[in-house]
C-alpha positions in Angstrom: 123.3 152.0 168.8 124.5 148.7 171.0 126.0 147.9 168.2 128.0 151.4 167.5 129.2 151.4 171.2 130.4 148.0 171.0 133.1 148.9 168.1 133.8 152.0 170.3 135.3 149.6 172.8 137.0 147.4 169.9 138.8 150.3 169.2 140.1 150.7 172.3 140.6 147.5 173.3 142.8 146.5 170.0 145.0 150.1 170.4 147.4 150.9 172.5 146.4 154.7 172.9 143.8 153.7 175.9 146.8 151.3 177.3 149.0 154.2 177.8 146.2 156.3 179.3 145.6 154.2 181.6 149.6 153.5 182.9 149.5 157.1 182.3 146.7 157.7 185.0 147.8 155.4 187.4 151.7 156.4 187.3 150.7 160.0 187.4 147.9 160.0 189.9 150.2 157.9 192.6 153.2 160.6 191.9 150.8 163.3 193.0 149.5 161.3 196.0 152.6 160.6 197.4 154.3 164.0 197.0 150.8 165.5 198.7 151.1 162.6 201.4 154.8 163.6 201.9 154.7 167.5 202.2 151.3 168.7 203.1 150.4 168.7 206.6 146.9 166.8 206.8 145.0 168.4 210.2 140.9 168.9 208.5 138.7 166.9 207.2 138.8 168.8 204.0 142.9 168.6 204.0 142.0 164.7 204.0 139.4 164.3 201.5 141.6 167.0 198.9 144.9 164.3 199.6 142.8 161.0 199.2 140.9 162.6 195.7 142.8 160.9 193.0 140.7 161.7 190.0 142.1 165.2 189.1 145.0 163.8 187.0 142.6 160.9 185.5 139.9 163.7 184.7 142.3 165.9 182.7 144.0 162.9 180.8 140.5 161.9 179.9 139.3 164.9 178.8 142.2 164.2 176.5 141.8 160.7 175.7 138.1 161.6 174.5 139.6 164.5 171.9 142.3 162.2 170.7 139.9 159.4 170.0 137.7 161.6 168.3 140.3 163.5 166.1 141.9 160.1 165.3 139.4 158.5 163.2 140.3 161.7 160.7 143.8 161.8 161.5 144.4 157.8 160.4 141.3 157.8 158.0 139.2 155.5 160.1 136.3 157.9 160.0 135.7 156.2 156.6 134.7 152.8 158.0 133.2 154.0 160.3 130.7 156.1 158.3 130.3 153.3 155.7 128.8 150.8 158.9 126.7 153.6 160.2 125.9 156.8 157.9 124.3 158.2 160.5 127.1 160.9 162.0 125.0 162.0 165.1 124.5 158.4 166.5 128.5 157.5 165.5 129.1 160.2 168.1 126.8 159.6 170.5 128.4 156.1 170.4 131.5 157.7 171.0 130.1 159.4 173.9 128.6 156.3 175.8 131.5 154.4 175.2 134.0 157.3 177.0 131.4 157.9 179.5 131.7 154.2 180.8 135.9 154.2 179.6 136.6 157.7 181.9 134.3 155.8 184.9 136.6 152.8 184.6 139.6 154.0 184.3 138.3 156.8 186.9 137.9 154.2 189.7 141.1 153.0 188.7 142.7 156.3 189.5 140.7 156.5 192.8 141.4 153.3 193.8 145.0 153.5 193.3 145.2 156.8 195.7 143.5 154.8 198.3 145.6 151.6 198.0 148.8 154.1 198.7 147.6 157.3 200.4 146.1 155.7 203.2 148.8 153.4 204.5 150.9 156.3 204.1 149.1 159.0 206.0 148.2 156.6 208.5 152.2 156.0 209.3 152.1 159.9 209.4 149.2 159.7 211.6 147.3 161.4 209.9 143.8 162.1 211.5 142.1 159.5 208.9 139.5 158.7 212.0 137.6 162.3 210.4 136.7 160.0 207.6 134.0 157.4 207.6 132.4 155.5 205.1 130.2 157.7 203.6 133.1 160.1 202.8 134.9 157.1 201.0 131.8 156.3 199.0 131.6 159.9 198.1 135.3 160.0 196.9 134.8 157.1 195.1 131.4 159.1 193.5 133.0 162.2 192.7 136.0 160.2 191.1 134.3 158.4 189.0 132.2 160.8 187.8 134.4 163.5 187.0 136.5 161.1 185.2 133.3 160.0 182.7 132.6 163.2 181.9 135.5 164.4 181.3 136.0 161.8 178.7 132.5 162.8 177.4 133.4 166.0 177.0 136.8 165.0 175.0 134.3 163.6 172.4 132.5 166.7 171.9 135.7 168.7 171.4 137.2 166.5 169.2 134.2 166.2 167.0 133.7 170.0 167.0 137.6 170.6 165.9 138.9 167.9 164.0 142.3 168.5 163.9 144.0 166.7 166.5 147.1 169.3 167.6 144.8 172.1 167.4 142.2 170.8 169.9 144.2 169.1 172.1 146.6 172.3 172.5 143.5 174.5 171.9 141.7 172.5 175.3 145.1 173.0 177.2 145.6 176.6 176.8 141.8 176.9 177.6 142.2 175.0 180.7 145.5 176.4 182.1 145.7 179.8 180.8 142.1 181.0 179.9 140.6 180.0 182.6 142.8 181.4 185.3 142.2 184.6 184.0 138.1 184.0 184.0 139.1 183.1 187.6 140.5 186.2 188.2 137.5 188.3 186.6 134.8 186.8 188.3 135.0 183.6 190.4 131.3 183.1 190.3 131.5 183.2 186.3 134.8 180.4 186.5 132.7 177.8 188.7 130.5 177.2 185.9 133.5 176.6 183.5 134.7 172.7 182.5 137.8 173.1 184.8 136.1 175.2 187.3 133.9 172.4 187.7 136.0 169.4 187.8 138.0 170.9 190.4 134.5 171.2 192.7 134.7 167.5 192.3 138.3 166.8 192.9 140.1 169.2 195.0 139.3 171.7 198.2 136.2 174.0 198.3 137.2 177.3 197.4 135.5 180.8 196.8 132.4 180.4 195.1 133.0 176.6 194.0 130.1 175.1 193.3 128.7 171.8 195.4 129.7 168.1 194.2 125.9 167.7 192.7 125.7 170.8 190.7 129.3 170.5 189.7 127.9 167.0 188.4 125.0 168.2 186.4 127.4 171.4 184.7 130.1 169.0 183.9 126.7 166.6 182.1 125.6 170.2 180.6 129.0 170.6 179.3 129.4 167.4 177.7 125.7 167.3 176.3 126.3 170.6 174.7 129.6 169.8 173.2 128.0 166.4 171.7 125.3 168.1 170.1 127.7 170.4 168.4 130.1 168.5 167.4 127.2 165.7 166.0 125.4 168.6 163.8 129.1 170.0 162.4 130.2 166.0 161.7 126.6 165.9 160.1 127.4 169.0 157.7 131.2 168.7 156.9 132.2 166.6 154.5 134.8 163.8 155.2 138.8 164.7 154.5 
């Protein structure tokens, strides 16, 4: 398996794809943070901890990141080495899924480190109330970042090995995310807590109505991407390769 995991991070390593992820993170997660730090007025604790959590644009792009690695190998034929050093479809992708775990922590920390390095100089020329905050609410950002970041990219993995085809998952995921799940919202909060978004957000923005808290968030978001693994490893054992 050591061995599996280790040309999971060849591969990303020697593309460009994880590259532009992470530029993609970083850029992206600094624009939010600074139009946050520039228009919301910061007075809470909570108003604080929601402007400082930079993960919530690393966890989505992740959750991307996992699918289009996944669907890749089929889309450029790769799957075909791949299965020719290691038959064995169900530890392939539970390769895949250690190696995104630890890719989506890295490049989760990254996210969260970059908020920090600009959000607090900046709220602090606002005078912003950053004396709420202490240590142990820093070490919990850093937490929930980089843990809503590795499983998100977990759960990428599971997707794209349940639905091969790259457009159709990664457009399937997004309409699931920003459409679908509103409307589970809508129906019953209690039911949309529980969902992949519902629970990222517990981990990366504001309590809301029935949100769940950071450690059970944690453990659906693992549930999720255990789940989604064991699919997608049993369909990749069954279906042939195209």
């Amino acid at each position: 398996m050591s061995s599996l995991v280790s040309a999971e991070f060849l591969k990303l390593r020697t593309t460009r794809t994880a590259y532009g992820f992470l530029a993609a993170i970083v850029l992206l997660t600094l624009a939010v943070v600074a139009a946050n730090s520039a228009n919301v007025d910061l007075r809470t604790k909570e108003d604080l901890e929601e402007a400082l959590s930079g993960a919530g644009i690393a966890a989505a792009l992740l959750l991307v990141l996992g699918i289009v690695a996944t669907t890749g190998e089929h889309r450029h034929g790769t799957i075909t080495s791949s299965l020719l050093a290691s038959p064995d479809r169900r530890r392939l992708i539970g390769a895949k899924v250690l190696a995104y775990l630890v890719t989506g922590a890295l490049l989760g920390l990254a996210a969260v480190l970059a908020t920090l390095a600009v959000a607090v100089p900046w709220l602090s020329a606002r005078d912003a109330p950053l004396d709420l905050l202490d240590a142990a609410d820093y070490l919990g950002l850093f937490v929930k970042g980089v843990a809503v970041s590795a499983l998100s990219g977990a759960i990428g993995v599971g997707i794209g090995a349940i639905v091969r085809n790259q457009v159709a998952a990664v457009v399937g995921t997004l309409i699931y995310l920003f459409a679908l799940e509103p409307v589970i919202g809508v129906i019953s909060s209690g039911v949309a807590a529980y969902t992949i978004g519902g629970s990222q957000s517990a981990l990366t923005a504001a309590p809301v109505e029935d949100a769940l808290g950071p450690l059970s968030a944690g453990l659906v978001l693992a549930t999720w991407a255990l789940a989604l693994a064991l699919v997608g490893a049993e369909l990749e054992e069954r279906r042939d390769v195209v």
